[in-house]
FIDOBA-962393 format. One record per residue (C-alpha): residue number from 1; residue in three letters; chain; z, x negated, y negated. Coordinates in nm, 4 decimals. Example, Ala and Ser with C-alpha at 12.3 -4.5 7.8 and 13.67 -1.06 7.14 Angstrom:
<pts>
(pt 1,"Ala","A",(0.7800,-1.2300,0.4500));
(pt 2,"Ser","A",(0.7140,-1.3670,0.1060));
</pts>
This chain:
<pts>
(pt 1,"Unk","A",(17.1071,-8.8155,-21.4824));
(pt 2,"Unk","A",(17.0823,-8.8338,-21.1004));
(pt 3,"Unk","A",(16.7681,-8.9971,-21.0896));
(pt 4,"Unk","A",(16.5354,-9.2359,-21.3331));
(pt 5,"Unk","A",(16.2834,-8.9999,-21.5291));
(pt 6,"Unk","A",(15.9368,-9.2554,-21.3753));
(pt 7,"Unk","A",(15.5987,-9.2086,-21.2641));
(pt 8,"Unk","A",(15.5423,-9.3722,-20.9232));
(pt 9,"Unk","A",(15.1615,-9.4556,-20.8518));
(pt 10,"Unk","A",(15.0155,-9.5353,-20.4993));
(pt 11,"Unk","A",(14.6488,-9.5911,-20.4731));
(pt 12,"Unk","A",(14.4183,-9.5345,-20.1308));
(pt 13,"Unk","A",(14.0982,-9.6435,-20.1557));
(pt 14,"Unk","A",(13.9058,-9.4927,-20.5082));
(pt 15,"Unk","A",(14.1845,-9.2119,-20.4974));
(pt 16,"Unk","A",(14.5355,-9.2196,-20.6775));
(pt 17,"Unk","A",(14.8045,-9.0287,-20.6098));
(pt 18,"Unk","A",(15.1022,-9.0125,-20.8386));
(pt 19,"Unk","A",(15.4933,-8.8511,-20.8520));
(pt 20,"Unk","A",(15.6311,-8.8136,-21.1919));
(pt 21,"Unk","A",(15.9910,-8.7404,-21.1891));
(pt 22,"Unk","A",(16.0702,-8.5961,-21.4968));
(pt 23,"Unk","A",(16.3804,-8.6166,-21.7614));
(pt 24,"Unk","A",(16.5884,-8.2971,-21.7778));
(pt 25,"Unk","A",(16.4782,-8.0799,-22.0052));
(pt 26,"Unk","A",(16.6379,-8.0563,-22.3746));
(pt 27,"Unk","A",(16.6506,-7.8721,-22.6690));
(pt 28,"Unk","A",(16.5247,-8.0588,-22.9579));
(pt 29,"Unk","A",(16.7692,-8.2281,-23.1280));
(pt 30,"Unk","A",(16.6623,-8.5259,-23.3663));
(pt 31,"Unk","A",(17.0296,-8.6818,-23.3499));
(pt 32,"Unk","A",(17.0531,-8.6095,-22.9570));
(pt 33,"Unk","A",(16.6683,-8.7944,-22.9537));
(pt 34,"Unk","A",(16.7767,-9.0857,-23.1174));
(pt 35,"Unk","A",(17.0774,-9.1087,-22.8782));
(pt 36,"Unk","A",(16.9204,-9.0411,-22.5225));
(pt 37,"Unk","A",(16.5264,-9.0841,-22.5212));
(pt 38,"Unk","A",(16.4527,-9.4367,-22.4652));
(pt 39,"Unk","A",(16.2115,-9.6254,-22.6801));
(pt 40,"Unk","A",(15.9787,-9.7601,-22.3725));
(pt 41,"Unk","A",(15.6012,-9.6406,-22.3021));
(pt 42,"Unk","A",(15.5992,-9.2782,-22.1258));
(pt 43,"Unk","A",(15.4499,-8.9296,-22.1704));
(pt 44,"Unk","A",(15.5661,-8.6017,-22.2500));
(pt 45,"Unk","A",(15.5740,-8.2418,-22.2958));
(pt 46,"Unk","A",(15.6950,-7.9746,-22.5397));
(pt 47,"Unk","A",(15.7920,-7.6175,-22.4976));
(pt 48,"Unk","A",(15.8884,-7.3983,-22.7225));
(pt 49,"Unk","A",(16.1145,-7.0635,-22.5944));
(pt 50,"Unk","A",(15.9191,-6.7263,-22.6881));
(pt 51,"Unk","A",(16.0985,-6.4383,-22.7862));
(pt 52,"Unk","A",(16.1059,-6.3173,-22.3919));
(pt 53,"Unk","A",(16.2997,-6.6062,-22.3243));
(pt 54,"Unk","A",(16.0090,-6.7512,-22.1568));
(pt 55,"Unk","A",(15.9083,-7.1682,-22.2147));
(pt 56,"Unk","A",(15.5609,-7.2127,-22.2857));
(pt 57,"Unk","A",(15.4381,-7.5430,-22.2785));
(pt 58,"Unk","A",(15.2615,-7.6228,-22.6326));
(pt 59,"Unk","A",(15.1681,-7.9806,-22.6201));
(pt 60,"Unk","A",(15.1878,-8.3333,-22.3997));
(pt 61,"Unk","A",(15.1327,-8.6360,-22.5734));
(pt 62,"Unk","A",(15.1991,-9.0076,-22.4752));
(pt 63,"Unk","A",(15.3616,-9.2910,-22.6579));
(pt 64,"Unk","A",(15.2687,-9.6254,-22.6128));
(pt 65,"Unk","A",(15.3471,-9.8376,-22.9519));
(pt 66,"Unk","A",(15.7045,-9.7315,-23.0622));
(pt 67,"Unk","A",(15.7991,-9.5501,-22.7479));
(pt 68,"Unk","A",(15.8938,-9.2141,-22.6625));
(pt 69,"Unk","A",(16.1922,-9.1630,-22.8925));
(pt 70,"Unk","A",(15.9975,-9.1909,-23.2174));
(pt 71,"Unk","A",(15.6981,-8.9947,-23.0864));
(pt 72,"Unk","A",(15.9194,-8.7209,-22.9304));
(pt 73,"Unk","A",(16.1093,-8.7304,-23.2626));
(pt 74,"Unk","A",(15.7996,-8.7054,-23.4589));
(pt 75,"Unk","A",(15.6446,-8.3863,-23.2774));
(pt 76,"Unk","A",(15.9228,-8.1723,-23.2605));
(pt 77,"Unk","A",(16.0394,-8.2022,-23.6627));
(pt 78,"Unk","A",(15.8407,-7.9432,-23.8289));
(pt 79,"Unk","A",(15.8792,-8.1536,-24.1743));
(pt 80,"Unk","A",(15.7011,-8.4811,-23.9939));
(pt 81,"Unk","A",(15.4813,-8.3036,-23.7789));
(pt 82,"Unk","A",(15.1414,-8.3305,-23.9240));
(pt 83,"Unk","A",(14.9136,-8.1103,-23.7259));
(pt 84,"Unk","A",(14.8921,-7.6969,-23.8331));
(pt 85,"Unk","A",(14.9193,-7.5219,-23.4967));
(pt 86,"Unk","A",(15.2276,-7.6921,-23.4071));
(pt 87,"Unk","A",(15.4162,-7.7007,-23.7216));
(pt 88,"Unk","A",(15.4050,-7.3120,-23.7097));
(pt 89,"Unk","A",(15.5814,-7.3460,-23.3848));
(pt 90,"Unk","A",(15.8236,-7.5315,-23.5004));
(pt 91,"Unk","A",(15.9004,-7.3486,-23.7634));
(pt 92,"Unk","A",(15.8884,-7.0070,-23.5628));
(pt 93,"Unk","A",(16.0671,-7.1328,-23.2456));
(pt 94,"Unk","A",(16.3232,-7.3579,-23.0829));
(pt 95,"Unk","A",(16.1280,-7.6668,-22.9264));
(pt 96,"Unk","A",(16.2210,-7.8474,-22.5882));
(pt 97,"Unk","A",(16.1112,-8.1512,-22.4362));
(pt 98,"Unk","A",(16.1247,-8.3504,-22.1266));
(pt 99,"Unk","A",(16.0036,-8.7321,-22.0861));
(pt 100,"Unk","A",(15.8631,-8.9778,-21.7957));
(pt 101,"Unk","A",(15.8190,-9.3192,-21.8063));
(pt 102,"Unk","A",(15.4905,-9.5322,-21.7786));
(pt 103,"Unk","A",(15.4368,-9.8415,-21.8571));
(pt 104,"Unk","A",(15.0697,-9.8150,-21.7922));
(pt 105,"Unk","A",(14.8289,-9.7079,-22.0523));
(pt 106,"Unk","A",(14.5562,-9.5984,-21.7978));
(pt 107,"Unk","A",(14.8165,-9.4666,-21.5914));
(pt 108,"Unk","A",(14.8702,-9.2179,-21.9280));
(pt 109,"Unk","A",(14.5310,-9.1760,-21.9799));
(pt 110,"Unk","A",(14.4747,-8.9933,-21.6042));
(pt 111,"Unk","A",(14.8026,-8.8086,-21.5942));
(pt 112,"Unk","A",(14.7385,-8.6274,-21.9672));
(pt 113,"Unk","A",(14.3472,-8.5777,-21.8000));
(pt 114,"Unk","A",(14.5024,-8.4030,-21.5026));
(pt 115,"Unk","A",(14.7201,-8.2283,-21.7338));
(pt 116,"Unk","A",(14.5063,-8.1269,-21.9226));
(pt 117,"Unk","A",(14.2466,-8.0065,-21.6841));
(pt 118,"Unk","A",(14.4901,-7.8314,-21.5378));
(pt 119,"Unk","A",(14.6397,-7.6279,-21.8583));
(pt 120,"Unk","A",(14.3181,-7.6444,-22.0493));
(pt 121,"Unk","A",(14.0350,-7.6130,-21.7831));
(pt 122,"Unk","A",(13.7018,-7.6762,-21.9712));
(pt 123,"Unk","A",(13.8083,-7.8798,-22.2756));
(pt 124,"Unk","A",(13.7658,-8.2310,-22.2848));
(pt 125,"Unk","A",(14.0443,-8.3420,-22.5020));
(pt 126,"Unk","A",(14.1792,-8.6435,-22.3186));
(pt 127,"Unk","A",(13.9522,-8.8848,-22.1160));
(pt 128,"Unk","A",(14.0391,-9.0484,-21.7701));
(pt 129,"Unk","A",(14.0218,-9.3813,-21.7515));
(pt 130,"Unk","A",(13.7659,-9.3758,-21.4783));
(pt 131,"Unk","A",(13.8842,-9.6120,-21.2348));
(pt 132,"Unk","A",(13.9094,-9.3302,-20.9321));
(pt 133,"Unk","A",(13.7441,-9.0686,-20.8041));
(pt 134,"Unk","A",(14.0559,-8.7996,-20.7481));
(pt 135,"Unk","A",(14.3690,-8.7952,-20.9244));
(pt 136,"Unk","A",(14.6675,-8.5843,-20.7375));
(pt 137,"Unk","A",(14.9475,-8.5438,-20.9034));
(pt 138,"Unk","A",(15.3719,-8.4440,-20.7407));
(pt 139,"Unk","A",(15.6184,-8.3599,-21.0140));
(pt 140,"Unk","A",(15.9909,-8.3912,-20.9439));
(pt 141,"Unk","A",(16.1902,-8.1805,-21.1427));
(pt 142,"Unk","A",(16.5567,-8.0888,-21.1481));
(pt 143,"Unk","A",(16.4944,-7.8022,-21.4092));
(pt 144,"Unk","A",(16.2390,-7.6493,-21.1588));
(pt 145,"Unk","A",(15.9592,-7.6709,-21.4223));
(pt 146,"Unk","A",(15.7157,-7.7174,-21.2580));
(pt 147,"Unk","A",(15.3530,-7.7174,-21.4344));
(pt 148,"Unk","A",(15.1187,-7.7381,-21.1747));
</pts>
């Protein structure tokens, strides 16, 4: 890996501006997860490849307790995944993921807002953690993925 899969943070007055570099992206591979993904505080995202060839991104997550490995693990093995929607993925599809280190939980909190506002304008399914005003967000990508 040419570079350390982190999210940088710089702050300006009630304004935060961060740069999340993240992992390549990999199929999902629960020995090749055990082996590479750290177990450290981070977010996430997972994509599964449609039948056009074509990723679409299907859900971002963070891990705090237990770190990224067993989270990442955990969402992309259709017999531990718990929720519905995604286990049909997984069952249907190939999944891929890609990683990013944080080591703040507020940090996570803003990023999977922006995310999420971003992907899913209108639904409130993550809350900032309301310490600024905008959030602006860089991602640094060697798979040229891209999101926003």
């Amino acid at each position: 890996m040419d570079r350390k899969p982190v999210v940088q943070k710089q702050v300006r007055g009630r304004s935060v501006y961060f740069t999340v570099s993240w992992s390549r992206l990999k199929k999902a591979d629960k020995y090749d997860i055990v082996r590479s993904v750290p177990s450290e505080a981070g977010i996430y995202e997972l994509y599964y490849m449609d039948r056009a060839g074509k990723l679409c991104l299907f859900h971002m997550g963070k891990s705090w307790y237990g770190g990224l490995r067993n989270e990442i693990r955990l969402r992309t093995d259709q017999e531990l995944e718990t929720e519905a929607a995604r286990k049909t993925i997984l069952a249907r599809y190939d999944s891929w993921y890609r990683w990013s280190l944080v080591s703040n939980s507020d940090d996570m909190a803003d990023l999977l807002f922006f995310f999420a506002q971003t992907h899913l304008p209108g639904t409130l399914t993550v809350h900032a953690s309301g310490r600024y005003d905008k959030v602006y967000v860089k991602e640094i990508d060697a798979d040229k993925i891209v999101t926003i």
